[in-house]
N, C-alpha and C positions, 0 to 999 in steps of 0.2 A: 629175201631169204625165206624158203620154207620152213616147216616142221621140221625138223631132224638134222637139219643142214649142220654140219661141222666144218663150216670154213673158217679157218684161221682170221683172227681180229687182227688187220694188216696193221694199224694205226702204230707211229715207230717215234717215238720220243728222243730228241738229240740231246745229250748228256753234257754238260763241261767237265770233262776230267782234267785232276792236274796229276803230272804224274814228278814223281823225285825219286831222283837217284843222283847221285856224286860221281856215276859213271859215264862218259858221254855217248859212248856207244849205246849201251843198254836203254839212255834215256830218249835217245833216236830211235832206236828199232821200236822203242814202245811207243812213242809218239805215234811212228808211223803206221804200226797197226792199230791204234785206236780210234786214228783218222780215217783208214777205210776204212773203218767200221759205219764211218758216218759222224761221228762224234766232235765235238772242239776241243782243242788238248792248249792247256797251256803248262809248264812246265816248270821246274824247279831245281838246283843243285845240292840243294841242303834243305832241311825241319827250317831254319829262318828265316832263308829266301823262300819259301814255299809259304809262310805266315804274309810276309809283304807281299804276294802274289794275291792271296786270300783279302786281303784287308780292302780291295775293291768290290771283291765281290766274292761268296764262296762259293766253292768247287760240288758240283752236284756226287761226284765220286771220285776219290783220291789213291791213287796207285802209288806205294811206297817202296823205295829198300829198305830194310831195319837198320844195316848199320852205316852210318854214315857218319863225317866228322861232324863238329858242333852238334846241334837237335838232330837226334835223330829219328827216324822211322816211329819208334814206341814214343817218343817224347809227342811228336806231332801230335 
């Protein structure tokens, strides 16, 4: 690379996202765009089941709904 060059630092870091929502659709279509994004998605139905998800290993970025039954979204 020369002096001045402004090329873009390609270098691309794969994420674990978990994502939760209590809705199944909603939790599909986010799944599936997070994956082509490139990313690992693992997922969740609830704030508790999303904790027992977590307890192996946590989630590098978590995509929530706020309201959901049991723990929700702000509880997480």
């Amino acid at each position: 690379m020369t002096h001045g060059s402004t090329a873009a630092n390609t270098t691309t870091r794969t994420l674990d996202v978990l994502v939760v929502d209590d809705d199944p659709l909603i939790l599909t279509v986010v799944d599936l765009m997070v994956r082509h994004m490139g990313h690992t998605v693992r997922t969740a139905s609830d704030g508790m089941a999303a904790l027992d998800v977590m307890a192996d290993a946590p989630a590098d970025l978590i995509v929530s709904d706020i309201r959901m039954p049991g723990m929700d979204g702000l509880a997480l």
